[in-house]
TIFI-51076 format. One record per atom (N, C-alpha, C, O): z, x, y; residue number from 1; residue in three letters. Coordinates in Angstrom, 3 decimals. Example, Ala and Ser with C-alpha at 12.3 -4.5 7.8 and 13.67 -1.06 7.14 Angstrom:
<nodes>
zz = 7.800, xx = 13.190, yy = -5.690, i = 1, aa = ala
zz = 7.800, xx = 12.300, yy = -4.500, i = 1, aa = ala
zz = 7.800, xx = 13.200, yy = -3.300, i = 1, aa = ala
zz = 8.465, xx = 14.236, yy = -3.319, i = 1, aa = ala
zz = 7.080, xx = 12.850, yy = -2.250, i = 2, aa = ser
zz = 7.140, xx = 13.670, yy = -1.060, i = 2, aa = ser
zz = 7.870, xx = 12.900, yy = 0.030, i = 2, aa = ser
zz = 8.039, xx = 13.409, yy = 1.138, i = 2, aa = ser
</nodes>
This chain:
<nodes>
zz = 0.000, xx = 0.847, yy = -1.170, i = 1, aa = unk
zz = 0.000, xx = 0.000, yy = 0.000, i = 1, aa = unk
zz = 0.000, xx = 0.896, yy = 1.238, i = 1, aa = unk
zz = 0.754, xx = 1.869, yy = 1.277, i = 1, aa = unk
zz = -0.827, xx = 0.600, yy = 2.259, i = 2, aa = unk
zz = -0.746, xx = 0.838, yy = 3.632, i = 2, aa = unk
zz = -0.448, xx = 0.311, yy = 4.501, i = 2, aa = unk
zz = -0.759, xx = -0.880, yy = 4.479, i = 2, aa = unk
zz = 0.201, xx = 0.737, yy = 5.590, i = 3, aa = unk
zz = 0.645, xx = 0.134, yy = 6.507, i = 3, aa = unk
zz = 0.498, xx = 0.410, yy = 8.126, i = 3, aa = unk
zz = 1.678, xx = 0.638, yy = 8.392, i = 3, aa = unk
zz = 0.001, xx = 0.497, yy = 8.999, i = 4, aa = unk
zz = -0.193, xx = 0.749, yy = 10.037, i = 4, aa = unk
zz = 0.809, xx = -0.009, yy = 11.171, i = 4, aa = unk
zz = 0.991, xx = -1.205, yy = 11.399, i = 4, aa = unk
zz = 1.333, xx = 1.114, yy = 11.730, i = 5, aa = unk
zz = 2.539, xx = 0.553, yy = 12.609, i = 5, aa = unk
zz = 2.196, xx = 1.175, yy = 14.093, i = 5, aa = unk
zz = 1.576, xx = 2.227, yy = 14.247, i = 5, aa = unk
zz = 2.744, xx = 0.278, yy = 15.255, i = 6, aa = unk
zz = 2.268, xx = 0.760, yy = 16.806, i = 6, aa = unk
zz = 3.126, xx = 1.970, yy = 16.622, i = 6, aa = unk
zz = 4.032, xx = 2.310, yy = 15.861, i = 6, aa = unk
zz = 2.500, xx = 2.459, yy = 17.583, i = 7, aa = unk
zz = 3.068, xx = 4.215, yy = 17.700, i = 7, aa = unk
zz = 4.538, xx = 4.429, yy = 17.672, i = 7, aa = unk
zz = 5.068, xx = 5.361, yy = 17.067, i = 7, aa = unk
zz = 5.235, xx = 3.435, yy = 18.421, i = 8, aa = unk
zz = 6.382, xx = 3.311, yy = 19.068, i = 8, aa = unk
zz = 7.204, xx = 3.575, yy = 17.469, i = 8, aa = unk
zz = 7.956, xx = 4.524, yy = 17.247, i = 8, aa = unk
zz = 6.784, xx = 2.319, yy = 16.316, i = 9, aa = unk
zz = 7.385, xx = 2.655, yy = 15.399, i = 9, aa = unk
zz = 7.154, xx = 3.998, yy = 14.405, i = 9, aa = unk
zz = 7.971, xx = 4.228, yy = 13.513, i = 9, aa = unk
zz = 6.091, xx = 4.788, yy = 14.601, i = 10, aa = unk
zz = 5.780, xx = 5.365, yy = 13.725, i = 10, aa = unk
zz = 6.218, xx = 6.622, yy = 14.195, i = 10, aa = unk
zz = 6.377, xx = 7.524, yy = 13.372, i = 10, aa = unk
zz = 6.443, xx = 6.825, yy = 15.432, i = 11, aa = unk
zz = 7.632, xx = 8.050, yy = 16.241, i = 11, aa = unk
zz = 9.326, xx = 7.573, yy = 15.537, i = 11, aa = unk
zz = 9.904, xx = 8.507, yy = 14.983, i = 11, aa = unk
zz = 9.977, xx = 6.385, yy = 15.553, i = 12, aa = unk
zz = 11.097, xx = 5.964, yy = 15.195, i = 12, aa = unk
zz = 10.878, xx = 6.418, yy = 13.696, i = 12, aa = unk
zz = 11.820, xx = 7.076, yy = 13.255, i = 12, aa = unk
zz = 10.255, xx = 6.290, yy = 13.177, i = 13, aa = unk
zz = 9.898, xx = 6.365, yy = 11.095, i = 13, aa = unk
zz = 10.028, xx = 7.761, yy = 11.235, i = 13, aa = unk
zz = 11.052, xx = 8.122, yy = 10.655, i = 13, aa = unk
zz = 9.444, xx = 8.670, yy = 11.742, i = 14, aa = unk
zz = 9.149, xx = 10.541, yy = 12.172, i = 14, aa = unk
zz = 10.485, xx = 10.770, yy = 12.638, i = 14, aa = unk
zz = 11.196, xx = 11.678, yy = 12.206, i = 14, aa = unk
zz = 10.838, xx = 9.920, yy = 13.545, i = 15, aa = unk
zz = 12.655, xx = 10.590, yy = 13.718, i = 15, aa = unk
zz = 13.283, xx = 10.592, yy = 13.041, i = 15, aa = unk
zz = 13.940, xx = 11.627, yy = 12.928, i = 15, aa = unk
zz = 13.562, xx = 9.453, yy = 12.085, i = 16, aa = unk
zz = 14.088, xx = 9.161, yy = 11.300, i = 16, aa = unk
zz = 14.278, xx = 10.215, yy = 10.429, i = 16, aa = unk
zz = 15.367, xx = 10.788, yy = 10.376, i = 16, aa = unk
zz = 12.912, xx = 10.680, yy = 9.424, i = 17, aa = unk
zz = 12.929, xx = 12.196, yy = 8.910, i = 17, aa = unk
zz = 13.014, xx = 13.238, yy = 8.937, i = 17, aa = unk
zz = 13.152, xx = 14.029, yy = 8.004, i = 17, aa = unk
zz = 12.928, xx = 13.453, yy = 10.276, i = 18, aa = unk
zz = 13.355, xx = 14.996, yy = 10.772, i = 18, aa = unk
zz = 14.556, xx = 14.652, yy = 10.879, i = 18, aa = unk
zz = 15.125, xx = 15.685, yy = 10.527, i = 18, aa = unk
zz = 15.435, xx = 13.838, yy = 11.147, i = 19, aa = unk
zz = 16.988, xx = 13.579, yy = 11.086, i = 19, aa = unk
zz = 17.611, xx = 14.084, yy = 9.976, i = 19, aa = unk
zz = 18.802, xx = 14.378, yy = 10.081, i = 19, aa = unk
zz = 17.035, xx = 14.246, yy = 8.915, i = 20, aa = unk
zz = 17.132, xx = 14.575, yy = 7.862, i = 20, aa = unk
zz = 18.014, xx = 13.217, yy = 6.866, i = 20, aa = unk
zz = 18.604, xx = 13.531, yy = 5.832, i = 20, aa = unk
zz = 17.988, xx = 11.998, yy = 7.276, i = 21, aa = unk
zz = 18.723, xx = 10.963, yy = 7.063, i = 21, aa = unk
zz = 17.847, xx = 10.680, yy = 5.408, i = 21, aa = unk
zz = 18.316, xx = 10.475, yy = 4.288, i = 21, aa = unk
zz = 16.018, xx = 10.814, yy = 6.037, i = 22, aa = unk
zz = 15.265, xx = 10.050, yy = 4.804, i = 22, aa = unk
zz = 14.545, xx = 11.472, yy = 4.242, i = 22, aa = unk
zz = 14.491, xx = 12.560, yy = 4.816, i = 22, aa = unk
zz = 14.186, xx = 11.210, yy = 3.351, i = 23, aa = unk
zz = 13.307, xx = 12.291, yy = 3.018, i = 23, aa = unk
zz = 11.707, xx = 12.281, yy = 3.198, i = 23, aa = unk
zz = 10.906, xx = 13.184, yy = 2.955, i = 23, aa = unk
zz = 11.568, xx = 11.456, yy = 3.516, i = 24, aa = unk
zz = 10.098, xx = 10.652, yy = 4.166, i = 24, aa = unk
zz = 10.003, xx = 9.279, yy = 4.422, i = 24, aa = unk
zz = 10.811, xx = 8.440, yy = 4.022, i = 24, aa = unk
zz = 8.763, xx = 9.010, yy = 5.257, i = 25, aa = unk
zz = 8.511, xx = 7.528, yy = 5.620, i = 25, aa = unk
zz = 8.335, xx = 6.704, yy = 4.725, i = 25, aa = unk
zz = 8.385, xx = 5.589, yy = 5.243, i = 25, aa = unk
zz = 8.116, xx = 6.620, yy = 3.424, i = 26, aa = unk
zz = 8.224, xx = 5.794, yy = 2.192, i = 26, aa = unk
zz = 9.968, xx = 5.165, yy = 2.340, i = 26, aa = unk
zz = 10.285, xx = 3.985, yy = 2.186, i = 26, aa = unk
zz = 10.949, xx = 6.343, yy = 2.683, i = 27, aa = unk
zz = 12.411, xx = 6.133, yy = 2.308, i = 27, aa = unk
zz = 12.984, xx = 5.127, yy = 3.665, i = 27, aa = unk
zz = 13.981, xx = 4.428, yy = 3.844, i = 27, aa = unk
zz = 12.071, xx = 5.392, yy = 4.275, i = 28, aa = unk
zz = 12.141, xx = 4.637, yy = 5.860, i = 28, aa = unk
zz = 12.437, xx = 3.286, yy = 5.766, i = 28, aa = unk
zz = 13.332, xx = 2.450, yy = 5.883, i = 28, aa = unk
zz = 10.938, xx = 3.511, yy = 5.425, i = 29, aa = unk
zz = 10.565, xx = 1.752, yy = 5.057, i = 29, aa = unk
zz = 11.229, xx = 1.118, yy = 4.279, i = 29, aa = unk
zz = 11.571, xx = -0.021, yy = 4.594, i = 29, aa = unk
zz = 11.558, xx = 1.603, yy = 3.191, i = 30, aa = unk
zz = 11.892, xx = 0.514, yy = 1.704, i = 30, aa = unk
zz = 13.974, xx = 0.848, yy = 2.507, i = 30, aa = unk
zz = 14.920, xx = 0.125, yy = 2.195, i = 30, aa = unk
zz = 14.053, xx = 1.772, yy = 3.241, i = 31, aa = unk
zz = 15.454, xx = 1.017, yy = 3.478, i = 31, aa = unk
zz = 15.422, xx = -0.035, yy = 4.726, i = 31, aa = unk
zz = 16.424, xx = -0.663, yy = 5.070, i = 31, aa = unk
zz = 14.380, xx = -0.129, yy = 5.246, i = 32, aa = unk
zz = 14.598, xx = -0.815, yy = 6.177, i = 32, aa = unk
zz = 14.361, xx = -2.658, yy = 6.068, i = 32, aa = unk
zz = 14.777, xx = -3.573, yy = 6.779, i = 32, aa = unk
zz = 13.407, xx = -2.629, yy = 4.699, i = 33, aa = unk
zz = 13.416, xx = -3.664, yy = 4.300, i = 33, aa = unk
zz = 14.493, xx = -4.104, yy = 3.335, i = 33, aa = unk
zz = 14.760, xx = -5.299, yy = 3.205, i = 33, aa = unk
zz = 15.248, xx = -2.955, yy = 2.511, i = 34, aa = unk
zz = 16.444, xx = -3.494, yy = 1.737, i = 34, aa = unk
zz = 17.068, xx = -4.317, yy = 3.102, i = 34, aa = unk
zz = 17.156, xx = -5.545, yy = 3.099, i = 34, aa = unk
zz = 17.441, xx = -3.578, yy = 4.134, i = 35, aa = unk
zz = 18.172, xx = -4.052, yy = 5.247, i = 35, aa = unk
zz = 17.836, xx = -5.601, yy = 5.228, i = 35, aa = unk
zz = 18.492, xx = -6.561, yy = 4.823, i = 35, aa = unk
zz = 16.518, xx = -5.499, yy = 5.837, i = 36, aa = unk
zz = 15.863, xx = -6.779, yy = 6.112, i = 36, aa = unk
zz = 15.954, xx = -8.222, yy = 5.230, i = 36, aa = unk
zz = 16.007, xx = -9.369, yy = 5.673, i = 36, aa = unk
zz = 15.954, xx = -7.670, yy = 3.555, i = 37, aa = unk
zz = 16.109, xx = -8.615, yy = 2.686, i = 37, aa = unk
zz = 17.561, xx = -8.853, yy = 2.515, i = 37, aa = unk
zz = 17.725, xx = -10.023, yy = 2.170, i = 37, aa = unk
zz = 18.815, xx = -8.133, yy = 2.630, i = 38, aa = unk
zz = 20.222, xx = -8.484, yy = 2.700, i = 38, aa = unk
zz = 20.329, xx = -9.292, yy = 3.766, i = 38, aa = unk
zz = 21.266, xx = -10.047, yy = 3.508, i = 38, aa = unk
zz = 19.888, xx = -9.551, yy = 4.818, i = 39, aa = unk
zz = 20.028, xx = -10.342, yy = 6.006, i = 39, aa = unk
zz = 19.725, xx = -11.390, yy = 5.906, i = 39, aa = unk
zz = 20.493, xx = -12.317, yy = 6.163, i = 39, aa = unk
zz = 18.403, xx = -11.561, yy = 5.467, i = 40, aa = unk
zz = 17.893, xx = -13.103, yy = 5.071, i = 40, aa = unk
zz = 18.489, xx = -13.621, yy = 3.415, i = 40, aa = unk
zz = 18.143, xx = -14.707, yy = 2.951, i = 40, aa = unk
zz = 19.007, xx = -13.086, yy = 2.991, i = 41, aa = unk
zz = 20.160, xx = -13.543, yy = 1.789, i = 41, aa = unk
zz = 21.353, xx = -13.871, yy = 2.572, i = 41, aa = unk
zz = 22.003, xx = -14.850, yy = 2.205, i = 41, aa = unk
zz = 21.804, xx = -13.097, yy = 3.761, i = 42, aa = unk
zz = 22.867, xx = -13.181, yy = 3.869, i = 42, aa = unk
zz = 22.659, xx = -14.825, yy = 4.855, i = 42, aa = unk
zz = 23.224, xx = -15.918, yy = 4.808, i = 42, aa = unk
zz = 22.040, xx = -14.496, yy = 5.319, i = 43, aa = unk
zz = 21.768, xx = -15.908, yy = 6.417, i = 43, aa = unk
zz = 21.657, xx = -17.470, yy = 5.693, i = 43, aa = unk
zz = 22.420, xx = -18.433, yy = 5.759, i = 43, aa = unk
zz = 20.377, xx = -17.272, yy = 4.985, i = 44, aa = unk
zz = 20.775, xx = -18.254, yy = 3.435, i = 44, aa = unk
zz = 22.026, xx = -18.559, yy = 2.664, i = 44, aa = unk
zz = 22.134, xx = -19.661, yy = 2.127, i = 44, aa = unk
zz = 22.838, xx = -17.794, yy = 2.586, i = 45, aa = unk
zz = 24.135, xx = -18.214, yy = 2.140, i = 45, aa = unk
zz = 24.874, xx = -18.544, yy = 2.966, i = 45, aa = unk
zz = 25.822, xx = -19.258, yy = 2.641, i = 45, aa = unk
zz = 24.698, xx = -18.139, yy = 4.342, i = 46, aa = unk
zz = 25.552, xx = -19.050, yy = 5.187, i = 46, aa = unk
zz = 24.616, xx = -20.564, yy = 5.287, i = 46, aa = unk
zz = 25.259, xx = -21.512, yy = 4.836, i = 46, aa = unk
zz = 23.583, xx = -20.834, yy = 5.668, i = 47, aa = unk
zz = 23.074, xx = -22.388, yy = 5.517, i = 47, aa = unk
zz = 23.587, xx = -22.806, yy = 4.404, i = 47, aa = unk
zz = 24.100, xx = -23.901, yy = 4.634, i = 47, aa = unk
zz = 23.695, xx = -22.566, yy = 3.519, i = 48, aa = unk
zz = 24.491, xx = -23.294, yy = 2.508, i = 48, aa = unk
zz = 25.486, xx = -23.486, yy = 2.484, i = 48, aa = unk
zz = 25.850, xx = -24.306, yy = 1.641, i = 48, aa = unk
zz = 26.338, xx = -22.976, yy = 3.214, i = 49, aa = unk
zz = 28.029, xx = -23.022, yy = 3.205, i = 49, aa = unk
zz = 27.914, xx = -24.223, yy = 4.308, i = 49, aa = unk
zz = 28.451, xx = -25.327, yy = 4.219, i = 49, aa = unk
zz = 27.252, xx = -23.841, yy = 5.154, i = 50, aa = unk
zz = 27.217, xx = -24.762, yy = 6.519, i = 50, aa = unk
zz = 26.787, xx = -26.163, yy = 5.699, i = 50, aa = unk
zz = 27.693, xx = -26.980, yy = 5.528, i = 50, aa = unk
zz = 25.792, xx = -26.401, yy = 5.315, i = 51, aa = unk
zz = 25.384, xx = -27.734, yy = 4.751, i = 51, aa = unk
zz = 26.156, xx = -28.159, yy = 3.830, i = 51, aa = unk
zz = 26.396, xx = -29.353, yy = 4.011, i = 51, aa = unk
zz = 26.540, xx = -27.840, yy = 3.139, i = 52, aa = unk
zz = 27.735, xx = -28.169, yy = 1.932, i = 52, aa = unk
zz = 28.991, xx = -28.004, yy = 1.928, i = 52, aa = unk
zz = 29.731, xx = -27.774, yy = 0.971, i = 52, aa = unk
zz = 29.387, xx = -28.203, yy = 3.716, i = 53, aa = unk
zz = 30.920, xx = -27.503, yy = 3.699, i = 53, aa = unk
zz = 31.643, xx = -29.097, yy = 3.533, i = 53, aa = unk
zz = 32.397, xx = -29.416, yy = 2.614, i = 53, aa = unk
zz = 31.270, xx = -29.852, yy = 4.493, i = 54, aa = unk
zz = 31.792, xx = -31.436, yy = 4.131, i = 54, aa = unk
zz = 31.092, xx = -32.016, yy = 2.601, i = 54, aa = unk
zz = 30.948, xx = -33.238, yy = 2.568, i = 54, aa = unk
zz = 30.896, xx = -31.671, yy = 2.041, i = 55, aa = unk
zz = 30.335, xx = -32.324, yy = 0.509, i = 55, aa = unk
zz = 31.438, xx = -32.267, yy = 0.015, i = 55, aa = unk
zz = 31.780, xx = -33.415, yy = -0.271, i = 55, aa = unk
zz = 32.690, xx = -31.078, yy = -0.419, i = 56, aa = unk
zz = 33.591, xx = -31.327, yy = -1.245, i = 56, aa = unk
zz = 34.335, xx = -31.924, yy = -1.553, i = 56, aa = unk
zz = 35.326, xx = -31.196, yy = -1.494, i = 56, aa = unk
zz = 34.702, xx = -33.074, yy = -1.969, i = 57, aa = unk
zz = 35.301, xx = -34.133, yy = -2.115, i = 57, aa = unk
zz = 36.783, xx = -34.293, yy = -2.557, i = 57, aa = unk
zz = 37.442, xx = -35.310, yy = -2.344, i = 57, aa = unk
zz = 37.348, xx = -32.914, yy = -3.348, i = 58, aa = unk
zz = 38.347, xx = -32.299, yy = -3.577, i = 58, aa = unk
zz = 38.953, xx = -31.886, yy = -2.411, i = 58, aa = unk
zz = 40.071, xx = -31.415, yy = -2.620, i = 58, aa = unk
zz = 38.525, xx = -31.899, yy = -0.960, i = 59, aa = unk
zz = 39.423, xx = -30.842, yy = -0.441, i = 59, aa = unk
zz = 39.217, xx = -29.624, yy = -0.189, i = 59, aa = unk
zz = 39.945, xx = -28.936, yy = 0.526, i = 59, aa = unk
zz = 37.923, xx = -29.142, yy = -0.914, i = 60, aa = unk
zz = 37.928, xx = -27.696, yy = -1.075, i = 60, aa = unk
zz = 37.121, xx = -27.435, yy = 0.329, i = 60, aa = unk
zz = 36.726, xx = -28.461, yy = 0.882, i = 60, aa = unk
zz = 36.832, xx = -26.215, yy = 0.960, i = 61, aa = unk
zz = 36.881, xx = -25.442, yy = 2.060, i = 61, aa = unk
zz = 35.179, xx = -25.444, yy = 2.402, i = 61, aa = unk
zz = 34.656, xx = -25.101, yy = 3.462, i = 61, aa = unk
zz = 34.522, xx = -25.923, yy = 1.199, i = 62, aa = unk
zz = 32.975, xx = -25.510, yy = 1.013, i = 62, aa = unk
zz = 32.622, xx = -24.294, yy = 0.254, i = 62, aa = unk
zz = 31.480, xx = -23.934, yy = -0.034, i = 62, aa = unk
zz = 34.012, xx = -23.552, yy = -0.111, i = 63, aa = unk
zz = 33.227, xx = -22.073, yy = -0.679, i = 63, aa = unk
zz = 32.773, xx = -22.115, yy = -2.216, i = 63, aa = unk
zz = 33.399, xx = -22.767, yy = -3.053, i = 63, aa = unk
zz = 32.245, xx = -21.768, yy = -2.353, i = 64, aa = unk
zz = 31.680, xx = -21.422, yy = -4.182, i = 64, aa = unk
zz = 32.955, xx = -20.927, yy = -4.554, i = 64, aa = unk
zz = 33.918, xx = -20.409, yy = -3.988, i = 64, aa = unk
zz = 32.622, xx = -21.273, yy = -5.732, i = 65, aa = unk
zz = 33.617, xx = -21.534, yy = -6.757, i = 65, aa = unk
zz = 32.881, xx = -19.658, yy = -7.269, i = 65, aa = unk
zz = 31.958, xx = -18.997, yy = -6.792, i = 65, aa = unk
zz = 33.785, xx = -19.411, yy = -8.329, i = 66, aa = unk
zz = 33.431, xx = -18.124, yy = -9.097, i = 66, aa = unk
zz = 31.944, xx = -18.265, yy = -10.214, i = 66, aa = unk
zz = 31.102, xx = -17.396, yy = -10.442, i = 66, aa = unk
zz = 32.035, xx = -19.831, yy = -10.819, i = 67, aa = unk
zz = 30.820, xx = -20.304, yy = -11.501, i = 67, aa = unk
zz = 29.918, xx = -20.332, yy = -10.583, i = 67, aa = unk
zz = 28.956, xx = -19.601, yy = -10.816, i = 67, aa = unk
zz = 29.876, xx = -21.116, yy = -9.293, i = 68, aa = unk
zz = 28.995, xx = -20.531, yy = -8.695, i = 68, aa = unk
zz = 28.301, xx = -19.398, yy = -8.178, i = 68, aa = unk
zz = 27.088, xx = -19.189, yy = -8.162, i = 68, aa = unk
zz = 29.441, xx = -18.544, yy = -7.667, i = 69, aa = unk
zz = 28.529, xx = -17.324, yy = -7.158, i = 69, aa = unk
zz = 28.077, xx = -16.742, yy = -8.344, i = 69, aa = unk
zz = 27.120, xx = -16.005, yy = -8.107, i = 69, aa = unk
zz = 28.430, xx = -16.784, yy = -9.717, i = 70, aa = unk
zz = 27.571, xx = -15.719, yy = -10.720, i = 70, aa = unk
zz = 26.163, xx = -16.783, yy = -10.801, i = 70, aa = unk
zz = 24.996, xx = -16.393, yy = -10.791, i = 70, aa = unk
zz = 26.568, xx = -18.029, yy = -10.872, i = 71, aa = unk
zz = 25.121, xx = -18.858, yy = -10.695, i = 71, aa = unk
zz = 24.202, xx = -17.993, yy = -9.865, i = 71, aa = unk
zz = 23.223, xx = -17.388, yy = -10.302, i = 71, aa = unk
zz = 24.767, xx = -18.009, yy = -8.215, i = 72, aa = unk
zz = 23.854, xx = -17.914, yy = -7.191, i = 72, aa = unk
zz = 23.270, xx = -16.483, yy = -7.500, i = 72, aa = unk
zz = 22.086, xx = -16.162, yy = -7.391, i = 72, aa = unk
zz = 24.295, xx = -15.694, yy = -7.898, i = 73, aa = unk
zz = 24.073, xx = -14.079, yy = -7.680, i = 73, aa = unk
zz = 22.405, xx = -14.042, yy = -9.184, i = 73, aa = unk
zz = 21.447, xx = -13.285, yy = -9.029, i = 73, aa = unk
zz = 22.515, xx = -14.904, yy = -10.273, i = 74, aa = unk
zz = 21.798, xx = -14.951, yy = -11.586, i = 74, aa = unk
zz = 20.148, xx = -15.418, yy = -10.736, i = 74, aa = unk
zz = 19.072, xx = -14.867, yy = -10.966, i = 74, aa = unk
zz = 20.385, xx = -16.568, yy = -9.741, i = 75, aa = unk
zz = 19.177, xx = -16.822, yy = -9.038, i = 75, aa = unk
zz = 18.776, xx = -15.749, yy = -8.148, i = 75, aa = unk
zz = 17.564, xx = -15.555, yy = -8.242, i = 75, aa = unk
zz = 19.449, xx = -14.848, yy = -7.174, i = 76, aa = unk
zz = 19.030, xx = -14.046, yy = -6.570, i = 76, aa = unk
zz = 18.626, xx = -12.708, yy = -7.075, i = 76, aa = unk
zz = 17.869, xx = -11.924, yy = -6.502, i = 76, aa = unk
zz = 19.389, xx = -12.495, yy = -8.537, i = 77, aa = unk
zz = 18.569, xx = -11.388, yy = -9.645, i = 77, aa = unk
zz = 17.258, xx = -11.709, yy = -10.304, i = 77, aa = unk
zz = 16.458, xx = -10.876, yy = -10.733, i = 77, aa = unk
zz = 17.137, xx = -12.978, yy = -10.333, i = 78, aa = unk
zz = 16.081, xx = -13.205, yy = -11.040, i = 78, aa = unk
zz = 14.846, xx = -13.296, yy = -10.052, i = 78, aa = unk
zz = 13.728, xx = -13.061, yy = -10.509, i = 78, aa = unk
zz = 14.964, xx = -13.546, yy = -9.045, i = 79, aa = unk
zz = 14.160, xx = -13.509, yy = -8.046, i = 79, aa = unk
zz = 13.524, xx = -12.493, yy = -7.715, i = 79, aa = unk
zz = 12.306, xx = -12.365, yy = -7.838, i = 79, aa = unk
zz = 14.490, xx = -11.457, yy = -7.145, i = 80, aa = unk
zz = 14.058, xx = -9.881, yy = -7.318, i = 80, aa = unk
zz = 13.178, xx = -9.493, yy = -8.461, i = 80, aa = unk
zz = 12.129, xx = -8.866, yy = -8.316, i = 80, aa = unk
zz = 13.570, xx = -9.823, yy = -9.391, i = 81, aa = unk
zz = 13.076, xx = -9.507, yy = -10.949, i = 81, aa = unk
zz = 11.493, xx = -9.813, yy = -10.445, i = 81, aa = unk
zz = 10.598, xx = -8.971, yy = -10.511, i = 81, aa = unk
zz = 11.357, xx = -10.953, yy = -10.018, i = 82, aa = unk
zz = 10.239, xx = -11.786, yy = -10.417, i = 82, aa = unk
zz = 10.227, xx = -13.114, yy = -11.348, i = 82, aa = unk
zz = 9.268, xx = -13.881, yy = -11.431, i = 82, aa = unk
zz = 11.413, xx = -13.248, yy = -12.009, i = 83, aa = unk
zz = 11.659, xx = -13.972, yy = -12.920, i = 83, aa = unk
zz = 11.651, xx = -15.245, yy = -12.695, i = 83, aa = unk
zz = 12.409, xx = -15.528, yy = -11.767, i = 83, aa = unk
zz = 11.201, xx = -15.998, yy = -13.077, i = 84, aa = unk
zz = 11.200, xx = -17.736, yy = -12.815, i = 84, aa = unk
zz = 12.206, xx = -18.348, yy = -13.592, i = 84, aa = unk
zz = 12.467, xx = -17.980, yy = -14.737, i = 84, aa = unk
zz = 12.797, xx = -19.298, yy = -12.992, i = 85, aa = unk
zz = 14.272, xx = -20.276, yy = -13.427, i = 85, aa = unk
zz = 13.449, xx = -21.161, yy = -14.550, i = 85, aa = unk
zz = 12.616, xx = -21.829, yy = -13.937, i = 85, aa = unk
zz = 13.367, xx = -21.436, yy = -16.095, i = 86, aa = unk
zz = 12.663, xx = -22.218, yy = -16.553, i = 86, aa = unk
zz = 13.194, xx = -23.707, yy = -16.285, i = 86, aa = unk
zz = 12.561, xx = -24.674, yy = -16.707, i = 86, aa = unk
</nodes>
C-alpha cells in the first residue's frame, strides 16, 4: 500500500524517525492508526453506556456486567480478526 501525505505530514512522519521514537515511517503510521482505532472503540463504548444507561431495570449504573465485557471484548477480537459473528 501507498500513501501520499501533504508535506506538512510527511516532515511530522521524518521527525518522528529521526527522533529515534520509530524506526521508520511504516512504524509511524501503523502506530498512529493503532491510536486512531483505540479512540473510535473507545468512543463506541461510551455511546453505548450513554444509550443503555437508563435501560437497567435492576438499578444497575448502565455498566457491563463481566459476561458482557468478555462478550464485547470476543466481538471486538473477532472483528480485528476479520472474523464474522455466525
Amino acid at each position: 500500500m501507498n500513501v501520499t501525505l501533504p508535506s506538512a505530514l510527511e516532515e511530522f512522519v521524518s521527525s518522528q524517525v529521526k527522533s529515534g521514537e520509530f524506526d521508520d515511517a511504516s512504524d509511524v503510521v501503523r502506530e498512529a492508526l493503532r491510536l486512531m482505532r483505540n479512540e473510535h472503540e473507545a468512543k463506541a463504548m461510551e455511546e453505548m453506556r450513554v444509550a443503555f444507561a437508563g435501560v437497567d431495570s435492576s438499578g444497575g449504573k448502565g455498566e457491563p456486567t463481566a459476561k458482557d465485557r468478555a462478550f464485547i471484548q470476543n466481538l471486538i477480537s473477532n472483528h480485528r480478526s476479520g472474523k464474522r459473528r455466525a
